[in-house]
C-alpha positions in Angstrom: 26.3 13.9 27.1 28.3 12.0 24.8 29.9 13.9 21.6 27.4 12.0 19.1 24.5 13.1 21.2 22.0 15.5 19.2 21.5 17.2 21.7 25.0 18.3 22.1 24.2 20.6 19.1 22.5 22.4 21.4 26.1 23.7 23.0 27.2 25.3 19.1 26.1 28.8 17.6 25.5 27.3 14.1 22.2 25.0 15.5 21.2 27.3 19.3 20.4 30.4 18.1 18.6 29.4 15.4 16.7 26.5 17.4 16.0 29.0 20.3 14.4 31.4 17.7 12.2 29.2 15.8 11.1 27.4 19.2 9.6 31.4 19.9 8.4 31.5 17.0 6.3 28.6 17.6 5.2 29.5 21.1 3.9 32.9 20.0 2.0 31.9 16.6 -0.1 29.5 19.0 -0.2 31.9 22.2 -1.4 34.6 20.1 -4.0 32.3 18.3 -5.0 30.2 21.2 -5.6 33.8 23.3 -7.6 35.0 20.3 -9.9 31.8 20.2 -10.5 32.2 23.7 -11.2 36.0 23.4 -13.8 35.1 21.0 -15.5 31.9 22.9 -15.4 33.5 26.3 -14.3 37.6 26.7 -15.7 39.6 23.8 -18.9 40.9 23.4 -20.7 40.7 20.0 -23.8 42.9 18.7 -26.4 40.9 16.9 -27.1 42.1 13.4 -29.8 39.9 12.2 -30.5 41.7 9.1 -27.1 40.6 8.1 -26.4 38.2 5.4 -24.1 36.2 7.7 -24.2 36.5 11.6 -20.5 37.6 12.7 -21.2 37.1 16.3 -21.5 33.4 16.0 -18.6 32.7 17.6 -18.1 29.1 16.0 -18.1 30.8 12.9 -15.1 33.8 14.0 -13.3 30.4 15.5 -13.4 28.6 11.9 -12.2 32.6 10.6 -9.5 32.1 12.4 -8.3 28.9 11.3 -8.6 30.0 7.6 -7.2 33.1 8.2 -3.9 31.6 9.8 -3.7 28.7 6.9 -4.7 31.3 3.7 -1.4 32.9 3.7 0.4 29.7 3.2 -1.3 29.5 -0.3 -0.7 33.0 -0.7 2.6 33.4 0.2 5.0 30.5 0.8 5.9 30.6 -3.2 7.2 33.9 -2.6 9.1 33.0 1.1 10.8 30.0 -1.4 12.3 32.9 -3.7 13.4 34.7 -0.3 15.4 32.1 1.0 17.1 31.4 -2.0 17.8 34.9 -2.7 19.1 36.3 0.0 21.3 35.0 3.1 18.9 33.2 5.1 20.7 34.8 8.1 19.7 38.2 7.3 16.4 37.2 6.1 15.4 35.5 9.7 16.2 38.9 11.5 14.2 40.9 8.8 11.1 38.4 9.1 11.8 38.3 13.1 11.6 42.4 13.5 8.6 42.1 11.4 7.2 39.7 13.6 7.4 42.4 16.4 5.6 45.0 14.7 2.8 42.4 13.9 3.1 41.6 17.9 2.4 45.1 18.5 -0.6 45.3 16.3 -2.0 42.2 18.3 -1.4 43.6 21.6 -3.2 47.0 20.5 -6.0 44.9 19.7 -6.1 43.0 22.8 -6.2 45.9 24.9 -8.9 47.9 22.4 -10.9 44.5 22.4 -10.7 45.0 18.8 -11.7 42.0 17.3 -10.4 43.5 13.2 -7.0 44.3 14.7 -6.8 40.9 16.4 -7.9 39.0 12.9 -5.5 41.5 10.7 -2.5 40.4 12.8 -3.6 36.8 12.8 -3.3 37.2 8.9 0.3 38.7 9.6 1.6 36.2 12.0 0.7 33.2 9.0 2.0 35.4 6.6 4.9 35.7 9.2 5.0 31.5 9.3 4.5 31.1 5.6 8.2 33.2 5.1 9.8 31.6 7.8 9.1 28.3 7.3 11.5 27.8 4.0 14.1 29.5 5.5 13.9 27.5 8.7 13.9 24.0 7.4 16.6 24.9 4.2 18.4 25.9 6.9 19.5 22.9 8.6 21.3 21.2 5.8 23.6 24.1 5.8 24.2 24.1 9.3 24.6 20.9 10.0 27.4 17.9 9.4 24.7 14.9 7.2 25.0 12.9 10.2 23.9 15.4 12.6 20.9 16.1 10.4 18.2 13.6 11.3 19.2 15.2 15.2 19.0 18.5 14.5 15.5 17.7 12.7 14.4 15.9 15.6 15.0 19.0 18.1 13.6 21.4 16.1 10.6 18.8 15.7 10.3 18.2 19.6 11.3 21.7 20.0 7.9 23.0 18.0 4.7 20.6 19.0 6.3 21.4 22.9 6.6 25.2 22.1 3.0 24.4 20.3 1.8 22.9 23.9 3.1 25.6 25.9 1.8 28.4 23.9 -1.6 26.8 24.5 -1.6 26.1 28.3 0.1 30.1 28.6 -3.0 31.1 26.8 -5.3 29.4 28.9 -3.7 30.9 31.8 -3.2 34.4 30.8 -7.0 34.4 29.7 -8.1 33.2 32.9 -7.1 36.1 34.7 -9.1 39.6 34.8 -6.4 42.0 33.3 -6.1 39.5 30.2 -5.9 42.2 27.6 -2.4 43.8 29.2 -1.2 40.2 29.9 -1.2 39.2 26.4 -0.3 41.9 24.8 3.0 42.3 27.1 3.4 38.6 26.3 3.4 38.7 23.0 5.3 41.4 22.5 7.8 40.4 24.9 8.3 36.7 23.1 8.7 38.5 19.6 11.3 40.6 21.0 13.2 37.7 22.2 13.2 36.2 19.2 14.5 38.8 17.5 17.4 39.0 19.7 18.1 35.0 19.6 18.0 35.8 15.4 21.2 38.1 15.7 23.5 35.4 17.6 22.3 33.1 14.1 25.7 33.2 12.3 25.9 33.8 8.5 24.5 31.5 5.8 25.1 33.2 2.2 22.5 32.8 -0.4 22.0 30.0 -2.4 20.6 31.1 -5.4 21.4 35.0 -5.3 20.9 35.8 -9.1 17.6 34.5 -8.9 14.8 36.7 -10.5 11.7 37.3 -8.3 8.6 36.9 -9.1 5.8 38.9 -7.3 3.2 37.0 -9.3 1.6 34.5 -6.1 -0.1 32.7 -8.0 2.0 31.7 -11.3 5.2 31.1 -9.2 3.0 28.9 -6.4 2.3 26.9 -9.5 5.8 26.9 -10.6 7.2 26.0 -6.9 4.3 23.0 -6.8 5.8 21.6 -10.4 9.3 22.3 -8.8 8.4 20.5 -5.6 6.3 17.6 -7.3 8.5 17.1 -10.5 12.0 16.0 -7.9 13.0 12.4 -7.7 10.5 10.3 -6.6 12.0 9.4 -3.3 12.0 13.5 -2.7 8.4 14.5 -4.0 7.2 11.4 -2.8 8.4 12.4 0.8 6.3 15.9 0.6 3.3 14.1 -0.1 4.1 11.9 2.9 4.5 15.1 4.9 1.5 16.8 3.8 -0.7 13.2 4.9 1.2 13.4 8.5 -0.2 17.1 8.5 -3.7 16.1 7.3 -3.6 13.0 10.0 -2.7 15.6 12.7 -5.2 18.5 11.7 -8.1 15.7 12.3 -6.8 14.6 15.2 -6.4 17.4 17.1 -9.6 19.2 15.7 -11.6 16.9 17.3 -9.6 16.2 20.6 -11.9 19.0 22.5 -15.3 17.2 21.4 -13.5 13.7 22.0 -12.9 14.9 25.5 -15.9 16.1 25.8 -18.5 13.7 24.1 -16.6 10.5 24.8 -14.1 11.3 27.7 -16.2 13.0 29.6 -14.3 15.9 30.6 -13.4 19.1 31.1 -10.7 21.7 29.4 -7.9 20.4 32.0 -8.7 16.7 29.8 -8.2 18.3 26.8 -5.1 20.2 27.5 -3.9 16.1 29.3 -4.3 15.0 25.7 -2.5 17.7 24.2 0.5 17.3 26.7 0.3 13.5 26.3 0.3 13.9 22.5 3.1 16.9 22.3 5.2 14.5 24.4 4.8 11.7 22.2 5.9 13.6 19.6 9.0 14.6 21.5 9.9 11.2 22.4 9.5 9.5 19.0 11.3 12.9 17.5 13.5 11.8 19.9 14.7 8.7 19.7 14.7 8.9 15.6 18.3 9.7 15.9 19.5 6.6 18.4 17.2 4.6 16.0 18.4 5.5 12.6 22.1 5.4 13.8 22.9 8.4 13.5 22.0 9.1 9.2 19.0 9.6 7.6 17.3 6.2 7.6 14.0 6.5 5.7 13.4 2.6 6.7 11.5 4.6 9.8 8.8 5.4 7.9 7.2 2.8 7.2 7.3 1.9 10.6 6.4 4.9 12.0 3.5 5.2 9.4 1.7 1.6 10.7 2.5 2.6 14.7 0.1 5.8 13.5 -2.6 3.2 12.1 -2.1 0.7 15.0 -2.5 3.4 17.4 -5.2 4.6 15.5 -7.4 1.4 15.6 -6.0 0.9 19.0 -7.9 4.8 19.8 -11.2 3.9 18.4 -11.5 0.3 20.1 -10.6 2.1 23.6 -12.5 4.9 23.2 -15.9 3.4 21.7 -17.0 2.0 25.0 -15.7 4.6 27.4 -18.1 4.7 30.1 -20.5 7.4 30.7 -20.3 9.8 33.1 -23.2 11.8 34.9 -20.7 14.8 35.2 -18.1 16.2 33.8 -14.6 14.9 35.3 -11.8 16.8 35.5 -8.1 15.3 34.6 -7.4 14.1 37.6 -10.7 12.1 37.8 -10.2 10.6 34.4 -6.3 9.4 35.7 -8.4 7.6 38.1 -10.4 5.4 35.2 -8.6 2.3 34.2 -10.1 2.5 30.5 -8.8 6.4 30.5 -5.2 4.5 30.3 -5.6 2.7 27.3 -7.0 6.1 25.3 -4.0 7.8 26.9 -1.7 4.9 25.8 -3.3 5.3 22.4 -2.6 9.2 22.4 0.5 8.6 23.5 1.9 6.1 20.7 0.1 8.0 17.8 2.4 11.1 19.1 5.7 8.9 18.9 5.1 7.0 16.2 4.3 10.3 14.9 8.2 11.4 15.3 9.4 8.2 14.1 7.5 9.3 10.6 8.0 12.7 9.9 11.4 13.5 10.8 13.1 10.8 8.3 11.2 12.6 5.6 12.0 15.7 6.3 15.6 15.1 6.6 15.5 13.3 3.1 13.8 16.2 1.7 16.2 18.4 2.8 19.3 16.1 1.7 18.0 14.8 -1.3 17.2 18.1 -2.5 19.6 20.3 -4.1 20.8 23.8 -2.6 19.8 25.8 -4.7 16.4 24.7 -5.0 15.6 23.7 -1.0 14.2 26.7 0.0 11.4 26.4 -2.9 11.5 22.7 -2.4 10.2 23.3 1.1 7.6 26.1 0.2 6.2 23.7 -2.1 5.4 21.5 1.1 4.0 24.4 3.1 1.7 25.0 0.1 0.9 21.3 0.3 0.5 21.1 3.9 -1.8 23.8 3.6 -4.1 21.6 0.8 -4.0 18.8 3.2 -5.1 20.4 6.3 -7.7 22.2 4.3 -9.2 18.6 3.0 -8.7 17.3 6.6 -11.5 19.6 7.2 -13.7 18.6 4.3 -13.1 15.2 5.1 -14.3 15.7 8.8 -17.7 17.3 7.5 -18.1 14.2 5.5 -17.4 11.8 7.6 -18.9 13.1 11.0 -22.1 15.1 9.3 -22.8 13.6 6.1 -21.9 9.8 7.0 -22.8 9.9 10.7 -19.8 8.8 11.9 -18.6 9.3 15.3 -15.2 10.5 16.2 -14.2 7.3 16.9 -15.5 5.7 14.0 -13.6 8.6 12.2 -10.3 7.8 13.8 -10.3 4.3 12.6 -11.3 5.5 9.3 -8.5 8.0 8.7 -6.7 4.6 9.9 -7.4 2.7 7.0 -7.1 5.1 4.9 -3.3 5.6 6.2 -2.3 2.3 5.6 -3.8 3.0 2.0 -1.9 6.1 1.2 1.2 4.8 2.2 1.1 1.5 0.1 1.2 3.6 -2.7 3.9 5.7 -1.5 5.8 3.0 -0.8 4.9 0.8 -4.3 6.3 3.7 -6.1 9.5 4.5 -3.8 10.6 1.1 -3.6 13.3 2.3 -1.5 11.4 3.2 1.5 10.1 -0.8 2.1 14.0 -1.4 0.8 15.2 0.7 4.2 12.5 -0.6 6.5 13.7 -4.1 5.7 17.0 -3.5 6.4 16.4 -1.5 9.4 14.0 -4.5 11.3 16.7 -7.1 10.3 19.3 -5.3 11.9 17.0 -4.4 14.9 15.3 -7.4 15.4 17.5 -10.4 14.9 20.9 -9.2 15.6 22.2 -6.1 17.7 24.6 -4.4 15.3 27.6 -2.3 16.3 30.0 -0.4 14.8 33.5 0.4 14.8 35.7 3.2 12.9 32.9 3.3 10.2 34.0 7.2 9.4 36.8 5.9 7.9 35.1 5.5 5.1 34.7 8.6 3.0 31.4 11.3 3.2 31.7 11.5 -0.8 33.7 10.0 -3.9 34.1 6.6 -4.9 36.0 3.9 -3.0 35.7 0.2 -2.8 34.9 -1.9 0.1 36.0 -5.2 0.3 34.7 -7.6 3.5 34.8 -11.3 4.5 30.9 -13.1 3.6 29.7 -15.2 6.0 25.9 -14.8 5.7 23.0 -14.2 2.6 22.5 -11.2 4.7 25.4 -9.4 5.0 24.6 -6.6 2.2 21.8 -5.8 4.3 23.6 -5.2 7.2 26.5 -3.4 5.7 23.6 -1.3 4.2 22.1 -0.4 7.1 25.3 0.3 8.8 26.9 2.7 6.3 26.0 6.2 6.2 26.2 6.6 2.2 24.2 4.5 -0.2 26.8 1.3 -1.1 26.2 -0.3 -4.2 27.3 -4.4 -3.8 28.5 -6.9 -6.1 26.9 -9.9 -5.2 26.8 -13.5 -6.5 23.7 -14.0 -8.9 22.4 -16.8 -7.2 22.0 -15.3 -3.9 21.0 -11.8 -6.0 17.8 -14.2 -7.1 16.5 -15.2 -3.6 13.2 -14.2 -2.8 12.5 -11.0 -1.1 16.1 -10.6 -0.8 15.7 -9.9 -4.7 13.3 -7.1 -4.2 15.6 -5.4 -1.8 19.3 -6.2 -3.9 17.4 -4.8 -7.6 15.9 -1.6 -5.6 19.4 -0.8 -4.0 21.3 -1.0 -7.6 23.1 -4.3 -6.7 25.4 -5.6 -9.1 24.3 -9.7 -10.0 27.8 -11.3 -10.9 28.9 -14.5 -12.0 32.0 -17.2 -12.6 33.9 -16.1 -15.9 32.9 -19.9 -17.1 29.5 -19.8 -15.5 28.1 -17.1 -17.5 30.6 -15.2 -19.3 28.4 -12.5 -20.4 27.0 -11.9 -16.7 30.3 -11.7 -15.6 31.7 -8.6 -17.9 28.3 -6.9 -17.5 29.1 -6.4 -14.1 32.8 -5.4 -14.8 31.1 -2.7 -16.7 28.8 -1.3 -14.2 31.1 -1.4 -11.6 33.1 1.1 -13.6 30.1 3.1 -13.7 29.3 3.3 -10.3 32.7 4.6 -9.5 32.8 7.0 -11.9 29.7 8.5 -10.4 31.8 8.5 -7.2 29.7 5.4 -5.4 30.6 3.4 -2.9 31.1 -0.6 -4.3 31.2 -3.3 -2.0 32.8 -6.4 -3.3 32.8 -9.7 -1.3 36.2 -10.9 -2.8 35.8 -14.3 -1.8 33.2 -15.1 -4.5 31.2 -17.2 -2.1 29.7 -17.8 1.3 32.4 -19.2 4.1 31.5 -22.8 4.4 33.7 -23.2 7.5 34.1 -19.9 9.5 36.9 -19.1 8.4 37.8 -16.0 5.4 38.9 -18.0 1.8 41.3 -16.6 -0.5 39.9 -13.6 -2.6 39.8 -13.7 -6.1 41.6 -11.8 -8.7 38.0 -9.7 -9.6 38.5 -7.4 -6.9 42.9 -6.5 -8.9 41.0 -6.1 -12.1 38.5 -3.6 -10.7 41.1 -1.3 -9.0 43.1 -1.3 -12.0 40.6 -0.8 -14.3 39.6 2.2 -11.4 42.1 3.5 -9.1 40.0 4.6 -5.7 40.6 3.7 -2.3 40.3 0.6 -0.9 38.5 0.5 2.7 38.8 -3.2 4.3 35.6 -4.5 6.4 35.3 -7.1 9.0 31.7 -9.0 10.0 32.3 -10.6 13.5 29.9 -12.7 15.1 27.8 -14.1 11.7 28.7 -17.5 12.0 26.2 -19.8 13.2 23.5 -17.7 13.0 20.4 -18.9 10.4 21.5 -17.2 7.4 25.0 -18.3 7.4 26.1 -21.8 6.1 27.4 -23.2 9.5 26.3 -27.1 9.7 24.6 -26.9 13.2 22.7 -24.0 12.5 19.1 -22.7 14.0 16.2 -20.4 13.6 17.0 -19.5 17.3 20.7 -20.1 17.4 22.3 -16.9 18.1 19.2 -15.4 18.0 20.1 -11.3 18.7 23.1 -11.9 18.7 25.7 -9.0 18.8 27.3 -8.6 15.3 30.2 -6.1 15.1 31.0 -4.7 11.5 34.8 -3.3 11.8 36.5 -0.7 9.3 40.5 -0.3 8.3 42.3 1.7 7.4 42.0 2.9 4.0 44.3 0.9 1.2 46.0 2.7 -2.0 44.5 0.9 -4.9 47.2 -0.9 -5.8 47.2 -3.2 -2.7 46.9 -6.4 -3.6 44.4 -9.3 -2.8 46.6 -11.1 -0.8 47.0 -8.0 1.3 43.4 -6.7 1.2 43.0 -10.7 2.5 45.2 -10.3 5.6 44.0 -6.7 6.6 40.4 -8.5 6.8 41.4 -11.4 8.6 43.3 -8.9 11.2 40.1 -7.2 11.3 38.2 -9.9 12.0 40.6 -11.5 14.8 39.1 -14.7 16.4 35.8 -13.6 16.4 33.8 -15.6 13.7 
């Protein structure tokens, strides 16, 4: 395991305990709910009462209770878990919710072994209350805990570590149900996890309050309101991102709704197909989780997202062409039966990439939210998304009554309708976060054409203004700095190449700075003098390309006086940047060049060490030629 690994993290108190504690927390909400379900479809007895306005021993009817009853306290209740973990030392408050959790444990094993269906229901209630409190704690948590650039890892554990704590609460279910003394099983279970939880909460080491003077508000229903405006009315890259989150939960609470009647009524199956599709599903959702971190380098690289959001409508469509002409079956196969299909391959393969594309989706957004989002408002900025979360997965309900009762759809006709409908949703996230296509476009071109590396990049500093100054040898080499750096780097680029197509769209939406020659356009050229200055007083990073134009032989020409008049005007450090291995390639100037010529090639972008800001250009020159060595 090397020392950048995420999952090293899993070897330090400030990430373990809390990771082990919210992954039981996961794994009892859904074996307590997925025992309960079962209870009600195959264990308890109900007595007809037919003079009754509504029939309570229709047992489709106590399933669709239990849904509500899990999702009603997140309405009810996250407003007031966002005051909690502002309040009070999110420490402290995990125990508190985590003993509660074992009283609520208790209640739910009494009911299991009184087969008392109104105990059972009251401690569902609880244990969403229970999730509706924890879940602002537990994701305002993280940025506190962890370094920036372990954060997109440590997102991505917890991520895999709940939809496969999700997957095994559902299989222990199944098997602690099958058996005759069910009722004792359980309830020891349950009891048993909770307690373990609580004991994995004291290890959690201390996180103080964020907001302590806050005044509460026991009003649910004003302060949800409030939290929602809170939530809604942050930067449009951050409020943006919760809606994004909320579709990802509305995509999921369709899909896997109607995974048991997909097995059923187009697979052909049994319950072991069902619970195949869940494990194939959880673990696609681990493995995109997964490799977000390897794939964003490490930083919070929202240029996933779009990528992850058209693997989910690709896999989609891909799920209702595969699974529309499944062939019929005279019996019901088991999962080892359908392994034997060739066509069951494809659906699984389907399954399988809506899961990791999945991962590649969510967890850049939820790292943004969380780093975008200031401390002391994180907490509510999260139970803002719980409450939305909760709206979604309530109109992913609707929306699957329409579609599959009033339009006579099939499920999957449905599938490729919710689809669609992604690829719609997202446009318009997209259109009005500029930044997210921005990212996604940087991110392909430094995955797809070349294979970019790194080297001594944390010299450069976490916050505070410093200029970076680096030889220019392509029209793309703002886009791979970009994508390389860890902070947001605002370039001063010539306003020719500024005005290329595309790469426009992408230099105006990252704040680049157009320049010109003093006698080319005199007044271009002291606008950008002047918002330079801003930028660093802000304490950005500026990336000058000292040179004034693109390398016409390979080799580094002398830098311009610009770059002295900047430092003096605004003394920060001065970090020296190398590109190796641009020249040649189709964006750079070379004479001999080819769409195919060092096509993926490897490009290296090299740091120095940091310069006091009186250094010179000629200086500044040589350090980035040193850097740069013989490799053009």
């Amino acid at each position: 395991m090397t020392p950048n690994s995420q999952f090293a993290l899993l070897g330090t108190r400030r990430f373990l305990p809390f990771f082990i504690t919210q992954l039981l927390g996961a794994f009892n909400d859904n074996l307590f709910k997925q025992s309960l379900i079962l209870a009600i479809l195959f264990k308890l007895s109900f007595e007809v009462d037919k003079e009754a306005w509504i029939n309570f021993a229709d047992r489709d009817l106590l399933v669709n209770l239990c849904a509500m009853l899990f999702i009603l306290p997140f309405f009810l209740f996250s407003a007031l878990g966002g005051q909690f973990g502002e309040k009070f030392a999110k420490d402290a408050l995990i125990r508190l919710i985590k003993l509660a959790e074992i009283v609520i444990m208790a209640v739910g094993a009494t009911g299991f072994l009184l087969e008392s269906l109104p105990l059972m229901l009251l401690a569902l209630f609880a244990m969403g209350t229970h999730s509706a409190l924890f879940g602002p704690v537990k994701y305002s948590i993280l940025p506190a805990a962890l370094r920036e650039q372990e954060l997109v890892g440590g997102n991505a554990l917890v991520e895999m570590g709940t939809f496969l704590a999700i997957l095994a609460g559902t299989i222990g279910a199944g098997l602690l149900m099958s058996g005759k003394g069910y009722q004792s099983a359980v309830g020891i279970a349950i009891v048993a996890t909770a307690v373990a939880g609580y004991l994995s909460s004291r290890a959690i080491p201390r996180f103080a309050a964020s907001l302590p003077q806050l005044q509460l508000d026991w009003n649910i229903f004003r302060q949800s309101w409030r939290i929602m405006h809170l939530g809604l009315g942050q930067r449009p890259a951050v409020s943006r991102s919760l809606i994004g989150s909320s579709w990802f939960w509305f995509l999921g609470a369709i899909y896997l709704t109607q995974i048991p009647n997909f097995a059923k009524d187009l697979l052909h199956g049994d319950e072991s197909v069902v619970t195949l599709i869940l494990t194939v599903f959880s673990v696609g959702i681990a493995l995109g989780s997964m490799l977000c971190e390897r794939m964003s380098g490490h930083k919070v690289e929202i240029g996933l997202v779009p990528f992850g959001s058209f693997g989910l409508s690709l896999f989609g469509i891909l799920l209702w062409a595969t699974s529309s002409s499944f062939p019929q079956a005279s019996a019901a196969h088991d999962w080892l039966g359908l392994l034997q299909m060739g066509e069951a391959w494809s659906v699984l393969a389907s399954i399988l990439g809506l899961g990791i594309f999945g991962g590649f989706y969510i967890v850049p957004l939820y790292a943004l939210i969380q780093s975008r989002t200031e401390e002391h408002e994180r907490a509510r900025v999260i139970a803002a998304n719980n409450i939305l979360n909760a709206l979604f997965m309530v109109a992913a309900a609707v929306v699957s009554i329409l579609f599959l009762s009033v339009a006579k759809l099939s499920i999957p006709q449905l599938f490729l309708a919710i689809s669609l409908m992604n690829l719609a949703v997202n446009a318009y996230i997209f259109k009005i976060v500029p930044e997210f296509t921005m990212r996604f476009l940087i991110w392909m071109l430094s995955h797809s054409m070349y294979r970019v590396r790194h080297q001594n990049l944390d010299v450069i500093p976490e916050e505070g203004a410093a200029v970076l100054v680096c030889n220019h040898v392509s029209f793309v080499d703002a886009l791979l700095i970009g994508g390389a750096v860890r902070r947001p780097v605002r370039f001063v680029m010539y306003y020719k190449i500024y005005n290329l197509p595309v790469l426009n769209f992408v230099f105006r939406t990252a704040g680049t700075v157009p320049i010109a020659g003093r006698n080319e356009d005199p007044e271009v050229f002291e606008q950008a003098f002047a918002r330079i200055a801003e930028y660093l007083a802000a304490g950005e990073l500026v990336c000058i390309f000292p040179e004034g134009k693109l390398t016409t032989t390979g080799e580094i020409d002398e830098f311009k006086a610009g770059v002295e008049r900047i430092l003096a005007a605004n003394p920060v450090p001065v970090i020296p940047l190398a590109l190796q291995g641009l020249w040649g390639s189709f964006f750079s100037r070379a004479p001999h060049k080819g769409l195919f010529r060092r096509f993926w090639s490897r490009v290296n972008i090299v740091a120095g060490t940091p310069l006091p800001a009186d250094t010179g250009r000629l200086v500044m020159q040589e350090q980035v030629s040193r850097l740069r060595g013989d490799q053009r």
